[in-house]
C-alpha positions as CSV (number, residue, x, y, z in Angstrom):
1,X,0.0,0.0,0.0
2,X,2.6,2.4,0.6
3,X,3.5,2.6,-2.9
4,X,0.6,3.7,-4.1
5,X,1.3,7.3,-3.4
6,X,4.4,6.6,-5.4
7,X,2.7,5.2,-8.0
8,X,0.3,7.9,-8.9
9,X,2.6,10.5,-8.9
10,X,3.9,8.8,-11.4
11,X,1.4,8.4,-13.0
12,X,0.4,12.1,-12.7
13,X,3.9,12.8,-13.9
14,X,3.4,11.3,-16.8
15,X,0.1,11.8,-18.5
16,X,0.0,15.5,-17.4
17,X,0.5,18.0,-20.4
18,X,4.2,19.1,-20.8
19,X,5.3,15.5,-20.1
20,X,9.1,15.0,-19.4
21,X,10.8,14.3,-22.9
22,X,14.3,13.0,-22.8
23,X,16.0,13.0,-19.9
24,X,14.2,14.7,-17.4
25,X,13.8,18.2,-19.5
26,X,10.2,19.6,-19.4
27,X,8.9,20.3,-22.8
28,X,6.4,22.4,-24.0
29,X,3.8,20.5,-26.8
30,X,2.5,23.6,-28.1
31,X,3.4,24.8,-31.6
32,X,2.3,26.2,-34.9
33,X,2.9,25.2,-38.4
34,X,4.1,28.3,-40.8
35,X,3.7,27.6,-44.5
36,X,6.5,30.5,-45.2
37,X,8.7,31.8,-42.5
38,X,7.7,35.5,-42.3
39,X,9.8,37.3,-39.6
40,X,7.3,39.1,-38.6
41,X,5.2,36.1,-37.9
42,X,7.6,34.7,-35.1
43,X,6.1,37.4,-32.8
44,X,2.7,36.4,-32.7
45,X,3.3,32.8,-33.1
46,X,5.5,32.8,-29.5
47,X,2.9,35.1,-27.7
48,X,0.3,31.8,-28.7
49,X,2.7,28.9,-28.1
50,X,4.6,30.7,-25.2
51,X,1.7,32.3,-23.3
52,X,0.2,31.0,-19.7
53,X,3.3,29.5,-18.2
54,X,4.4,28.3,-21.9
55,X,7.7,28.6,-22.9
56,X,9.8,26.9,-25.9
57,X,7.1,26.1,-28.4
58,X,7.6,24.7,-31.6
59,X,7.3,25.6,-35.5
60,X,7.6,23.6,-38.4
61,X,8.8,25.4,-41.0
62,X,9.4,25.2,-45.3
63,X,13.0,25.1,-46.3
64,X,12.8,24.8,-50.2
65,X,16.0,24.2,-52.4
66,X,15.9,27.3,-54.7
67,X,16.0,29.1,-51.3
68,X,19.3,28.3,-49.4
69,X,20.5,31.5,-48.1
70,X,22.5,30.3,-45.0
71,X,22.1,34.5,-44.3
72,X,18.3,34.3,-44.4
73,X,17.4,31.1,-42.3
74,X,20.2,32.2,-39.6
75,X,18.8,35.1,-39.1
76,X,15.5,33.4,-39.1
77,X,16.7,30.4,-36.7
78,X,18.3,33.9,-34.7
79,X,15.2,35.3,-34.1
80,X,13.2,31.7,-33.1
81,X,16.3,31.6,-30.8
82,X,15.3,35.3,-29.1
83,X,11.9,34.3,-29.3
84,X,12.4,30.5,-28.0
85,X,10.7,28.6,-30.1
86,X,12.3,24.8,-31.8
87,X,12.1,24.8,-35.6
88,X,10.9,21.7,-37.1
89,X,12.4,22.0,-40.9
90,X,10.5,20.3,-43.6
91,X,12.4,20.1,-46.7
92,X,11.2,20.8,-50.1
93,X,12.1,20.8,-53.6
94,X,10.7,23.5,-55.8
95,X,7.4,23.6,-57.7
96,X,7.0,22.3,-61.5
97,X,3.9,23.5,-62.7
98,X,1.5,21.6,-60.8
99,X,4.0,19.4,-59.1
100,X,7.0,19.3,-56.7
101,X,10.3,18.3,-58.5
102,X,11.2,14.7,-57.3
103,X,14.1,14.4,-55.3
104,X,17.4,12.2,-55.9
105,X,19.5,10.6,-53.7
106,X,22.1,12.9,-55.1
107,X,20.8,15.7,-53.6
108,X,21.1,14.5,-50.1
109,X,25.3,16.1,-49.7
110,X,23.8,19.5,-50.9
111,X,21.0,19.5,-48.5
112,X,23.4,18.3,-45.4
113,X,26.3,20.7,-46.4
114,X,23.8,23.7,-46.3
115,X,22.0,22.6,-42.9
116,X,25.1,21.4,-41.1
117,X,26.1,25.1,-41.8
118,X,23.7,26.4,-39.8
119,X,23.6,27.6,-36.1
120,X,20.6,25.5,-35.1
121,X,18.5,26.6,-32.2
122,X,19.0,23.8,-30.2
123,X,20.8,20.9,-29.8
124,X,18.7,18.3,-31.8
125,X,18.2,19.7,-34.9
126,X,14.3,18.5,-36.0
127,X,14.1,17.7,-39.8
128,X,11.1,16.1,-41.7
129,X,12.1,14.7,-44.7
130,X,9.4,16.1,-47.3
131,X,5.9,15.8,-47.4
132,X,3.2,13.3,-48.1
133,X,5.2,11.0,-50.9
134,X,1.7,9.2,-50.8
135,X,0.2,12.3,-53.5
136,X,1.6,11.9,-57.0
137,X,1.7,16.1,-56.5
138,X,4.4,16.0,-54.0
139,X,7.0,13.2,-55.8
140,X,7.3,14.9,-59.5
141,X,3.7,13.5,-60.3
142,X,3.1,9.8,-59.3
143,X,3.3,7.7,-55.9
144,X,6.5,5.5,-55.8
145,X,6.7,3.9,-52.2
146,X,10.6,2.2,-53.4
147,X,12.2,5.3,-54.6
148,X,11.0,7.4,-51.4
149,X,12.4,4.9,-49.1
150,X,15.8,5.3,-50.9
151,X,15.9,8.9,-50.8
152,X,15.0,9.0,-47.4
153,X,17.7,6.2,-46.1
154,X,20.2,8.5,-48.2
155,X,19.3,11.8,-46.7
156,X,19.5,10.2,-43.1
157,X,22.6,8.6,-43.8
158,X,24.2,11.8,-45.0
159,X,22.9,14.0,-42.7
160,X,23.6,11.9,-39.7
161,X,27.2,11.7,-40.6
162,X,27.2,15.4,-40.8
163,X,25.9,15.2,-37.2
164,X,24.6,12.8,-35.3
165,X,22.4,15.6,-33.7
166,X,20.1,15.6,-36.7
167,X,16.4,14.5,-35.3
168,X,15.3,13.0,-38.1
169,X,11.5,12.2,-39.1
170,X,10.1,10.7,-42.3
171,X,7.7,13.3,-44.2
172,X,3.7,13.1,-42.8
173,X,1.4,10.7,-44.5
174,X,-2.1,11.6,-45.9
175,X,-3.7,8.7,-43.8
176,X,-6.8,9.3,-46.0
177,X,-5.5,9.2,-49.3
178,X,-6.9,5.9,-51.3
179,X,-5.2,3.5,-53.2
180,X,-5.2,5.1,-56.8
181,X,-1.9,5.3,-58.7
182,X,0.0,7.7,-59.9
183,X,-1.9,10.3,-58.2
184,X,-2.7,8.5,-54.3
185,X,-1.6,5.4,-52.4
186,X,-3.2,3.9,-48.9
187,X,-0.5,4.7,-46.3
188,X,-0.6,1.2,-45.4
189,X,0.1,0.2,-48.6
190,X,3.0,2.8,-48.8
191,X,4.7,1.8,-46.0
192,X,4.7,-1.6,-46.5
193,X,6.3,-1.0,-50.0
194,X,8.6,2.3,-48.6
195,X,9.7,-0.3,-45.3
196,X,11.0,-3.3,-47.8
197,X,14.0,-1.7,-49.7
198,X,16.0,-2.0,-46.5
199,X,16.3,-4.1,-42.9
200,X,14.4,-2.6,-40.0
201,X,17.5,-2.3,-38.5
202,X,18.6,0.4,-40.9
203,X,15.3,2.4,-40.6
204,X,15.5,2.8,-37.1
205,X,19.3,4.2,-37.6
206,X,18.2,7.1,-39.2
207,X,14.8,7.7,-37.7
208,X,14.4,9.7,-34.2
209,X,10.5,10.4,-34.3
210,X,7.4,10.0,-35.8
211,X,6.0,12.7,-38.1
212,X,2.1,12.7,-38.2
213,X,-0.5,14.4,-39.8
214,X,-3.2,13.6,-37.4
215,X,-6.4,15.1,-39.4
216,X,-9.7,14.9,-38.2
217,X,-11.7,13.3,-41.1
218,X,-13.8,13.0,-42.9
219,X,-14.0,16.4,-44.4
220,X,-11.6,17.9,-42.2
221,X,-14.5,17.8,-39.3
222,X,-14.6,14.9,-37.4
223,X,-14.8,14.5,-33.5
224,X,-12.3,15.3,-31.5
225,X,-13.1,11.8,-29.4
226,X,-13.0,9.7,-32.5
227,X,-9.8,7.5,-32.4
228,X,-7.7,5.7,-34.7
229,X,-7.1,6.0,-38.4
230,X,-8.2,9.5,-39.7
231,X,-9.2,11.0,-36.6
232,X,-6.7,13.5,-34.4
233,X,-5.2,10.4,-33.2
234,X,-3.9,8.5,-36.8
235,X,-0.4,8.7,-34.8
236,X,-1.9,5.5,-33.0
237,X,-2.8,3.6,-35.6
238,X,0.6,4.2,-37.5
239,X,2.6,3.5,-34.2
240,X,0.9,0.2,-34.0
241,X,1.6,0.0,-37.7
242,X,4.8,0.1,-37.6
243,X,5.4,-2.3,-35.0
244,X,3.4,-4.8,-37.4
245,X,6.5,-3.7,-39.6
246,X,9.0,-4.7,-37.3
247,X,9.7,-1.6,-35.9
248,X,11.2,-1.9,-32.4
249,X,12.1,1.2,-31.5
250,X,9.6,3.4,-29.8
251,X,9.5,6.8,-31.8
252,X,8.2,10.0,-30.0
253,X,5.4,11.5,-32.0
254,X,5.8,15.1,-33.8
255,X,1.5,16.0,-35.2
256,X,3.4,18.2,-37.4
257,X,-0.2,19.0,-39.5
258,X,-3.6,18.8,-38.1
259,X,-6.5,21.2,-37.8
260,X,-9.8,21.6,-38.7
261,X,-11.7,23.0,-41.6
262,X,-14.1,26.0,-41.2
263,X,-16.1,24.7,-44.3
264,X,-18.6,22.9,-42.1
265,X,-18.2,24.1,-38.8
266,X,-17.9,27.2,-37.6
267,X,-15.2,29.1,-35.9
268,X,-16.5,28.6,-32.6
269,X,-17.0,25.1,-32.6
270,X,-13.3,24.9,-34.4
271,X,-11.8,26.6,-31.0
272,X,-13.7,24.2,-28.6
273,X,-12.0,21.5,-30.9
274,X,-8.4,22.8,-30.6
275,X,-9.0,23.0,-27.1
276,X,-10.2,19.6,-26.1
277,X,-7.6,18.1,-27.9
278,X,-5.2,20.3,-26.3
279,X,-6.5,19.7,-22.7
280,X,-8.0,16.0,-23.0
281,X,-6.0,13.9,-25.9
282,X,-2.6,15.5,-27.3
283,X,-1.6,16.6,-23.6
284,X,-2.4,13.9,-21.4
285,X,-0.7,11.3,-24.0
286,X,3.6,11.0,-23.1
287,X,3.9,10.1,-26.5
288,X,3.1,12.8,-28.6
289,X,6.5,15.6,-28.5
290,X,4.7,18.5,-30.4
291,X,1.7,19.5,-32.3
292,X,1.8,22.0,-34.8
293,X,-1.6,22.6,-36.4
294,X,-2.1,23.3,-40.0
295,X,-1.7,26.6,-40.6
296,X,-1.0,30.0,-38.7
297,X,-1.2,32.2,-41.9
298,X,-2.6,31.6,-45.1
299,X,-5.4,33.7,-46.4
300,X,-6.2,32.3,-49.8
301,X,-7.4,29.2,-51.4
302,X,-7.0,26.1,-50.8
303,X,-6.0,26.5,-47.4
304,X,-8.0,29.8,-46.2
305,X,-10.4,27.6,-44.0
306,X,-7.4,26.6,-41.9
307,X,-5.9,29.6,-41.4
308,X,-5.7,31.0,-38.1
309,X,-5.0,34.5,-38.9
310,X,-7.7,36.5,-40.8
311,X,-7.3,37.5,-44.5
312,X,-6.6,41.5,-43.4
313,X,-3.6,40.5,-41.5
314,X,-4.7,42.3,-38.7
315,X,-6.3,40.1,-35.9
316,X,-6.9,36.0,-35.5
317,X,-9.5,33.8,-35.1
318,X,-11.1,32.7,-32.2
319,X,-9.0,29.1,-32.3
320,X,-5.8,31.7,-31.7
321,X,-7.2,33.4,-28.0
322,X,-8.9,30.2,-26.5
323,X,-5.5,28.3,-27.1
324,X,-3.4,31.0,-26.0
325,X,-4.9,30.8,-22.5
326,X,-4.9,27.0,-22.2
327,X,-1.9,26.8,-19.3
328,X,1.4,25.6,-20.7
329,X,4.3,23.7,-19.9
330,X,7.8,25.9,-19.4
331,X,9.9,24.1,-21.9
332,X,13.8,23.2,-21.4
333,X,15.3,22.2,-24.4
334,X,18.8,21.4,-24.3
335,X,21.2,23.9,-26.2
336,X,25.1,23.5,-27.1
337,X,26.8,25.4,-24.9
338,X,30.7,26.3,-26.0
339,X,32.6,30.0,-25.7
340,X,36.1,31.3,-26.0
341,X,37.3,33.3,-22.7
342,X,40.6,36.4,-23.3
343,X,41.6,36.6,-19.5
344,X,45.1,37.8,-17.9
345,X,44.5,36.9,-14.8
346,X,48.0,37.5,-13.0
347,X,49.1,34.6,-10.4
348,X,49.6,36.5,-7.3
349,X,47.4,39.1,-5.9
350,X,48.3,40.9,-2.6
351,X,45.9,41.0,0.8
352,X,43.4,43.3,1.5
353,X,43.2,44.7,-2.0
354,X,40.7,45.7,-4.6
355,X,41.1,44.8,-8.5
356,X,39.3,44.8,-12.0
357,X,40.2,43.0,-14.7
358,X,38.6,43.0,-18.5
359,X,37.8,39.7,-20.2
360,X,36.6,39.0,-23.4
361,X,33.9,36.1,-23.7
362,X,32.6,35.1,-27.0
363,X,30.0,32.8,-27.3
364,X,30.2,29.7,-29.7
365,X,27.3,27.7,-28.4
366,X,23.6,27.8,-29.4
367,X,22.3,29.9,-26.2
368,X,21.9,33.6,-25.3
369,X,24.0,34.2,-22.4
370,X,21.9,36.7,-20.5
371,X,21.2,37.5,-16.6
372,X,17.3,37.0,-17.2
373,X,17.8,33.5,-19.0
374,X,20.0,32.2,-16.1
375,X,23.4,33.1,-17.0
376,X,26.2,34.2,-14.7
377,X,30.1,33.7,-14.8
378,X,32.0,32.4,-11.6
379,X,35.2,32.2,-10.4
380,X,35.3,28.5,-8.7
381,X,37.6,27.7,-6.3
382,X,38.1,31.3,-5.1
383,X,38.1,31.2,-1.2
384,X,40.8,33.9,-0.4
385,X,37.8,37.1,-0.7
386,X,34.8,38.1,-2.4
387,X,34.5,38.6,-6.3
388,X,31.7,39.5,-9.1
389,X,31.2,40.0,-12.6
390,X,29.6,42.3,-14.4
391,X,26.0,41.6,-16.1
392,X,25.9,39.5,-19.1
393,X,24.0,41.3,-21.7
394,X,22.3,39.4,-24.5
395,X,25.2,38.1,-26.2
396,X,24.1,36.0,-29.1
397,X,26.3,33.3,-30.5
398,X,29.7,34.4,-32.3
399,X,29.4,37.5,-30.6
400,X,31.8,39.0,-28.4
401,X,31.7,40.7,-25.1
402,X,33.7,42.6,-22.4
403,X,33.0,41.8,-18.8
404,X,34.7,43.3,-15.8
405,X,35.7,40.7,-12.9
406,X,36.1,42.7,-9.5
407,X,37.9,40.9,-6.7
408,X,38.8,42.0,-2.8
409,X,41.1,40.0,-1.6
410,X,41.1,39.1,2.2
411,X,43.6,39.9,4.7
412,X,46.2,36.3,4.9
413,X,49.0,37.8,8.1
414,X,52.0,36.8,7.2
415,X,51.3,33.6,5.4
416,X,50.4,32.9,1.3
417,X,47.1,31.3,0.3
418,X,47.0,29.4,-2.5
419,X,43.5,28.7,-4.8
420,X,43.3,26.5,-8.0
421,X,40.9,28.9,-9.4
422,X,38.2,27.8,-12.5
423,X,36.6,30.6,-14.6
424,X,33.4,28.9,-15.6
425,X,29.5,30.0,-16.9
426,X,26.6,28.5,-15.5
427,X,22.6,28.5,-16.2
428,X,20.1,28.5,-13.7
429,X,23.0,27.4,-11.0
430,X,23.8,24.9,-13.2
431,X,27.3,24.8,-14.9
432,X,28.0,24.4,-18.6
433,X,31.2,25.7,-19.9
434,X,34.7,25.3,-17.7
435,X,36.6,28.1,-19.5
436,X,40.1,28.4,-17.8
437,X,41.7,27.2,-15.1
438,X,45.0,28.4,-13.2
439,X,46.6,28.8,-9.9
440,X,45.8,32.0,-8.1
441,X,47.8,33.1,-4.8
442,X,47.0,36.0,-2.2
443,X,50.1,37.2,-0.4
444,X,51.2,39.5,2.2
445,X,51.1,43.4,1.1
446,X,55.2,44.0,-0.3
447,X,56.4,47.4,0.5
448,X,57.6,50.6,-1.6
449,X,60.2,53.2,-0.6
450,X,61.8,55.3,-3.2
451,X,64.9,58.3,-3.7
452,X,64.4,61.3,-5.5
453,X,66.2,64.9,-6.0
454,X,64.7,68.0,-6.7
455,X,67.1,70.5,-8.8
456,X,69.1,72.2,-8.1
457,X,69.5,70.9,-4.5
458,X,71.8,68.1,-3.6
459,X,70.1,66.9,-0.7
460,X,66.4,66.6,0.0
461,X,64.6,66.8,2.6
462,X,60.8,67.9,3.4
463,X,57.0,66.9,3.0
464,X,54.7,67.5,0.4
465,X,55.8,64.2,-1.9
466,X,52.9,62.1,-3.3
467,X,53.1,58.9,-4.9
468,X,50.6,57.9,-7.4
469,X,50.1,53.9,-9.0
470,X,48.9,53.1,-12.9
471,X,48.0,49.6,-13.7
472,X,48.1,48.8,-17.6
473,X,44.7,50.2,-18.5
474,X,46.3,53.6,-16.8
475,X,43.6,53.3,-13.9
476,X,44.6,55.2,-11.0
477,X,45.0,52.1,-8.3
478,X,47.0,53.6,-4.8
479,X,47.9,56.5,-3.8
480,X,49.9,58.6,-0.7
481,X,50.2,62.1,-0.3
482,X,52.0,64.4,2.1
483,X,55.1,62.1,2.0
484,X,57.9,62.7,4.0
485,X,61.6,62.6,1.6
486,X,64.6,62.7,4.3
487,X,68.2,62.9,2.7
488,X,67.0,62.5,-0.5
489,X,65.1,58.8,0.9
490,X,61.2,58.3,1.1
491,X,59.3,55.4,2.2
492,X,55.4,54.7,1.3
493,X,55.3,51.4,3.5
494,X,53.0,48.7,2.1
495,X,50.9,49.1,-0.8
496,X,47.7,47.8,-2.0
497,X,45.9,46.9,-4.9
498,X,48.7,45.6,-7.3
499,X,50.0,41.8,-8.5
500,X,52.8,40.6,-8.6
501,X,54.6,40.1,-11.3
502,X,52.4,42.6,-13.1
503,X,54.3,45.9,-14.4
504,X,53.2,49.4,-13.3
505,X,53.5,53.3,-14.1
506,X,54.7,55.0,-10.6
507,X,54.4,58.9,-10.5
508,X,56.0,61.1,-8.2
509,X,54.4,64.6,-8.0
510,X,55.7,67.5,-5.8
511,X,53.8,71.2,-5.6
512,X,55.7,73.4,-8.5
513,X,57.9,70.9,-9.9
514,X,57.4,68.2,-13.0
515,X,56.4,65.0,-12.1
516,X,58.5,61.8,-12.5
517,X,57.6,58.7,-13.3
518,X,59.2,55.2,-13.6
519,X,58.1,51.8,-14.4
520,X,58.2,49.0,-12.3
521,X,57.4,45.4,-11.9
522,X,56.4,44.3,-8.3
523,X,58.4,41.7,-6.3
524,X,57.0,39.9,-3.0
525,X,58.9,41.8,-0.3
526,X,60.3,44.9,-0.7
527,X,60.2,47.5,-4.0
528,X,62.3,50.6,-4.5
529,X,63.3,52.8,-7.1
530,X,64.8,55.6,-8.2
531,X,63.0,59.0,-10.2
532,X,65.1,60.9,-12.4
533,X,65.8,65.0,-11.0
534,X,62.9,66.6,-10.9
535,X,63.0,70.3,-12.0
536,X,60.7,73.4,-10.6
537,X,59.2,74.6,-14.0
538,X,55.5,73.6,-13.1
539,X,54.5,76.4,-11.7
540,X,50.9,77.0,-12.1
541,X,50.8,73.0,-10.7
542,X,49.2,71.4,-13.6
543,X,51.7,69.1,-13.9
544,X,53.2,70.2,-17.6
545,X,55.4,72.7,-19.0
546,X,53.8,75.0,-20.8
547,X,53.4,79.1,-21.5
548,X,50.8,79.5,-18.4
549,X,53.6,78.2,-16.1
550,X,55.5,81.8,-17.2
551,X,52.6,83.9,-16.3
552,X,52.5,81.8,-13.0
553,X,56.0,83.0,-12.0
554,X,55.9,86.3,-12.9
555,X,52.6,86.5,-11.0
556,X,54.7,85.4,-7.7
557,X,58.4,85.7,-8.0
558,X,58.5,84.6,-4.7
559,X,58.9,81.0,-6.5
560,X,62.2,81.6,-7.4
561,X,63.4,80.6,-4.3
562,X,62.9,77.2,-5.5
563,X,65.8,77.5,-7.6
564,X,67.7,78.5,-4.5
565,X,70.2,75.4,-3.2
């Protein structure tokens, strides 16, 4: 009995819309099927698919072969990356006439050259390998079961070698269409012939998932309770027909076309529809990945009565508002994460100090590294003070960005600490890229003492000496005034804020007199060094030599007493 609990939880876990798919990521089942990819289309399909909790929906999309512009569909998979939502590409040929040009097995390196060139969205990269081969229309004019099942073997050989992250899907079946060559043949029929030019072993190498099209018929109307072949759950019957094939392995369902028709019901009834199946059959069921209704734009003939958007462009139908408050399921799709890091991060720091140091991140990987989306950098392994990066700020992949790393070191007496130190990037507290790693040590604070002579004098001795400290990006890091200089000798005790090892700019400034300045490379103990003569010509104290500093002594000659030994 004490199971029980256990066991309907799991239950629950499973059958509840936004199932787990793959290992242990939530997905999101929603989607929308685009007949062209329209940018500006992305927008309203993400506020439908992404609204009530909802969050990376799907879209299938058209790729056709007269239009591979690897400029166009990146910028297109860029913005479905802003607005999180997985493309499902279907490929297609290019209309002749009244047909679709067949495709060749030959064409399979072209097609994986060109996608393998793209940044996908995420890490599996959804392909549907045409469309309905069972319509003469779609495979250069008649039905030919054999020659389909070659091309497709040859595209998922090629592809997959290209990457084994390809997800790929055979092209949706017209479950309705009847046996009547060249134009139609039964799906059953079709798949017996398409399944028999190669082992089953060599089908279910190449196939990820199931592609549907899961129409309610007949007529495009039919209940949304009705079950089996032609009804909004075909997927069923062609799951069970494939295991009559000899199919093995269980293939996660993608309805990548269903809908219904507003020829014979109306609008209102269409939206109860969408919901229900939504809520009641597509949800619930652990098998089905993504639906992607039949079609979000497409204002004339023959497909107007499935359109979800009204012919003016300007608002939707009612199927688009009652689905976009069903509640939804936050997707978490996994993405390719992979950067480059530009960091000099020195190996010794001193105690009780403050730094900044600029690094250059580019991203490589397939996310948006952003605060909002869960991205933050960390120094691991730091124990010897505090540290924090600056904000990451949308930086889409193959761009580059500057980040500032401030670290205060802690106070360590007289001792060295020692950390092995990891620069790494992590999402959501989880980590993903390790970028660098290095020994980092905080030591005790070295000292500084310098000697100086003022001309004409040959000994010094007096206040009024400041020191001033430049790191390499000539920000102003320590400072001491009102130094004390005794036979030509100063001492600034310990300083702060440097590494060793690091070289720096030291200026020494005196009222009325050109600065000096040296550079210098800190060691662990003690530092000194020497500044060239320094000569009383700055007289109006801005710390050059120019026409004001005459007007500034003839103003008070009282400063020639500074050329007085």
């Amino acid at each position: 009995m004490k199971k029980l609990p256990f066991l309907f939880f799991l239950i629950f876990l499973l059958l509840r819309p936004g199932a787990i798919f793959g290992a242990e990521r939530m997905n999101n089942k929603f989607g929308m099927h685009l007949a062209q990819p329209h940018l500006e289309e992305f927008t309203n399909v993400a506020q439908l698919v992404n609204s009530n909790g909802g969050d990376w929906g799907y879209v299938t999309v058209v790729m056709q072969e007269n239009d591979r512009n690897k400029q166009k569909w990146q910028e297109i998979f860029d913005i479905m990356r802003k607005s999180h939502l997985i493309p499902i590409v279907r490929l297609a040929t290019k209309p002749v006439g009244q047909e679709w040009r067949r495709p060749t097995k030959e064409d399979a390196g072209q097609w994986a050259e060109f996608l393998d060139s793209l940044n996908w969205v995420v890490k599996d990269r959804y392909v549907l390998l045409f469309n309905e081969p069972n319509h003469g229309q779609e495979w250069g004019g008649e039905t030919n079961p054999e020659d389909y099942g070659t091309v497709a073997l040859e595209f998922g050989r090629k592809l997959k070698e290209k990457n084994p992250d390809f997800f790929l899907l055979l092209a949706g079946f017209d479950a309705s269409a009847p046996s009547s060559n060249p134009n139609y043949e039964d799906e059953e029929i079709f798949l017996n012939r398409m399944f028999s030019v190669a082992e089953t072993s060599e089908w279910e190498k190449i196939l990820s998932g199931w592609s549907s099209h899961s129409y309610p018929n007949p007529a495009f109307s039919g209940s949304v309770w009705d079950t089996g072949r032609k009804s909004i759950k075909t997927y069923e019957w062609e799951l069970q027909l494939l295991r009559q094939l000899g199919m093995k392995k269980n293939l996660p369902v993608f309805i990548t076309e269903t809908g219904w028709e507003c020829r014979t019901l109306s609008r209102s009834v269409i939206s109860n529809f969408f919901s229900q199946a939504f809520e009641y059959v597509w949800g619930p069921d652990p098998r089905v990945v993504a639906v992607t209704p039949f079609v979000f734009d497409y204002p004339a003939e023959p497909f107007a009565g499935f359109s979800w958007k009204t012919p003016e462009g300007e608002s939707f139908y009612p199927q688009y508002f009652q689905v976009q408050e069903l509640a939804k399921t936050s997707g978490d799709p996994q993405q390719l994460e992979a950067g480059r890091v530009t960091l000099s991060l020195p190996k010794k720091l001193v105690e009780s100090s403050s730094f900044s140091f600029n690094l250059k991140l580019k991203n490589l990987g397939q996310g948006i590294w952003e605060k909002n989306q869960g991205y933050a950098l960390r120094l691991d392994g730091f124990s010897s003070g505090e540290y924090f990066f600056s904000d990451l700020k949308q930086v889409m992949p193959f761009q580059e960005t500057e980040v500032q790393l401030h670290i205060k070191t802690d106070s360590v007496g007289k001792a060295t600490k020692k950390d092995q130190v990891t620069l790494s990037l992590y999402r959501y507290g989880k980590k993903v890229i390790d970028f660098e790693s290095k020994d980092l040590s905080v030591v005790p604070l070295p000292t500084l003492e310098f000697r100086v002579s003022l001309y004409p004098k040959q000994k010094v001795e007096g206040k009024g000496f400041e020191i001033q400290v430049f790191d390499s990006r000539e920000n102003l890091i320590f400072k001491k005034s009102n130094l004390e200089v005794r036979n030509s000798f100063g001492q600034v005790g310990t300083i702060q804020n440097i590494a060793l090892g690091e070289r720096y700019r030291i200026v020494i400034l005196k009222d009325y007199y050109l600065p000096r300045q040296v550079l210098h490379t800190f060691s662990q103990d003690s530092n000194t060094m020497k500044f060239e003569r320094m000569f009383p010509l700055d007289f109006n104290r801005d710390g050059a030599l120019t026409w004001k500093d005459v007007g500034a002594l003839m103003q008070n000659l009282n400063l020639l007493s500074l050329f007085t030994p």
